[in-house]
C-alpha positions, 0 to 999 in steps of 0.5 A: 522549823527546827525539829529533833528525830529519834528512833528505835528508843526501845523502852522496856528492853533489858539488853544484857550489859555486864554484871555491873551494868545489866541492872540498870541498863533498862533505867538508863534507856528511859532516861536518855529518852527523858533527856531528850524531851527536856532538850526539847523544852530548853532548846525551844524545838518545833518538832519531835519525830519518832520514827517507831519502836519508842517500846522493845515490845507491847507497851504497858499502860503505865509506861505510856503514862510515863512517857505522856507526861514528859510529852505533856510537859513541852510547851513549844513542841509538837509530838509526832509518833508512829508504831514501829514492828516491836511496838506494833498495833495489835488487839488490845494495845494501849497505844488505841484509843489512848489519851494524849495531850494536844501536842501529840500526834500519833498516827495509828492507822495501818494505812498511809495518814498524814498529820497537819500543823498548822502552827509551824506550817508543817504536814507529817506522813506516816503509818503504823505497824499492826503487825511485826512484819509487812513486806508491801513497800507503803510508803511509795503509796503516799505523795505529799499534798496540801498548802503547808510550806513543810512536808515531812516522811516519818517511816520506819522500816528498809529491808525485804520484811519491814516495808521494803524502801527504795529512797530515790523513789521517796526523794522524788517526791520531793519531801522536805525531809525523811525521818526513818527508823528500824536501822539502829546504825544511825546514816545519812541516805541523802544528805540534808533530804533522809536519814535513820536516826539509829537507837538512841541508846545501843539495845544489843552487843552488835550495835557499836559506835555512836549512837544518839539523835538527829537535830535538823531545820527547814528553812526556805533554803532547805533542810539541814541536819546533823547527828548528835551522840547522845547515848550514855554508853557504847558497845565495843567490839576489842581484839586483845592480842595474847603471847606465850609468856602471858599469865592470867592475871597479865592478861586481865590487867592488860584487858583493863587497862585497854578498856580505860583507854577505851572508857570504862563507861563502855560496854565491851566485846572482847575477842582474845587472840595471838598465841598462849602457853599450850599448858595456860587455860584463862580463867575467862570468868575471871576478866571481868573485874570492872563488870562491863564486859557483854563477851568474851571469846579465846581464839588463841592458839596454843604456841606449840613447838612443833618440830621440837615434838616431831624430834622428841616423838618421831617413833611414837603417835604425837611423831606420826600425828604431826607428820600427817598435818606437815606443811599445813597452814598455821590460819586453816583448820587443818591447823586447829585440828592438829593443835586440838588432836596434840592437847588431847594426847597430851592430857591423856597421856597425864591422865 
């Protein structure tokens, strides 16, 4: 039985990407979500788990639309969907009630549920958030029963807030394979037994490195899986080392071609270092000339030479300042303190 796993697809968000890039970030997410139900339809794929959090928030009725007719498209593949804590069950969601096609399955109650498939001779467990935050461990509620020769865990959550999870308790019960959602790095817990398929796209700055789907197959011999990248982007987290010598535009032309090695199609977060021209403020706005860059922050020191100050100012306030931060470490706060109190005399003293 061959299946594909996704989690945390997160329709509906509009994550921050740069100026190029904000715009269509949201399309992008739907279209990687898209491309996953047309691999399913190529592929011949049994199974497609979603391990909650298909929206960023309360679906709307014409998303769930959307998204019906790419499930409805698939003539081999069984649906199976839960709702995750930012797509959670509340009063009035569309997710009640709503019209499926036969091949999908969404399991809506609050409670422990289990879905049978009879045509691959698989049982899926599972339930649905109706609220952001449940801290009862659930899933330690459910034993896998039944005749059929695959029992699957679709489960979403892990930490103290949303369904606290300890997997040895859930390996024990000897499933076939569990599918989990709610962590957006995608990791193996067991090898071939559990896994988080991670975001398939990256939503927020902090979620680097790969990201995509798991792809598995239950055979009689066990279950076997492996991560597929499939995001259109990746966010990366970069150090830019700076030196006195540096102009502006050096280091604007040195950012961009860093982030042509690293892909342009990438989205960065940029973290300036080392040491600058105590006289150079960067233009900071100005780095972003391909419009891909999410943030950028100057830790720079300044590159003062303080003994020839001290000698040059020993009998007036910059000699005394810097006398009393003697010997202080260059990577402390002390050091941060002096440098900032010195640009400050400094500019006022041209005022």
């Amino acid at each position: 039985m061959k299946f594909i796993h996704v989690a945390d697809v997160h329709l509906g968000a509009e994550p921050y990407a740069g100026r190029e890039y904000s715009a269509k970030r949201s399309r992008e997410i739907w279209n990687s979500f898209r491309r996953v139900v047309t691999l399913c339809e190529e592929e011949k794929t049994d199974l497609l788990l979603i391990a909650g959090d298909l929206f960023h928030r309360q679906p709307l009725r014409r998303e769930l639309k959307d998204v019906a007719y790419l499930f409805a498209g698939l003539t081999k593949t069984q649906v199976v969907l839960i709702a995750g804590n930012h797509d959670y069950i509340k009063k009035g969601s569309y997710y009640q009630g709503y019209s499926w096609s036969k091949n999908v399955h969404m399991i809506l109650s609050r409670e422990p549920e289990k879905i049978v498939l009879p045509d691959i001779d698989t049982t899926v467990y599972g339930l649905s958030y109706h609220s952001r935050e449940i801290e009862v461990p659930l899933y330690d509620r459910i034993v896998p029963e039944g005749n059929t020769k695959y029992h699957i865990l679709l489960a979403h959550g892990g930490d103290e807030r949303h369904i606290p999870i300890k997997i040895n308790n859930l390996i024990d019960k000897r499933y076939d394979y569990i599918a989990l959602g709610h962590i957006h790095k995608p990791q193996e817990l067991v090898p071939g037994r559990a896994a988080y398929a991670g975001a398939l796209e990256p939503i927020d700055k902090n979620d680097t490195g790969a990201h995509g789907f798991i792809k598995g197959e239950i055979t009689e011999e066990g279950c076997e899986i492996a991560f597929v990248p499939f995001a259109l982007r990746e966010y990366v987290h970069m150090d830019v080392e700076v030196n006195r010598e540096m102009s502006g535009f050096e280091l604007r032309s040195k950012i961009c071609g860093q982030i042509e090695q690293r892909g342009v199609q990438n989205l960065y977060k940029i973290t300036l270092t080392g040491s600058r021209d105590p006289e150079v403020a960067f233009d900071l706005e100005d780095m972003d000339t391909l419009g891909n860059i999410v943030e950028i922050t100057d830790q720079t020191k300044p590159a003062y030479d303080f003994e020839k100050l001290w000698r040059q100012n020993r009998d007036n306030l910059i000699g005394r300042y810097i006398e009393s931060f003697a010997e202080c470490p260059q990577d402390g706060i002390e050091y941060q303190a002096l440098c900032e109190g010195i640009r400050a005399i400094m500019e006022t003293k041209r005022t």
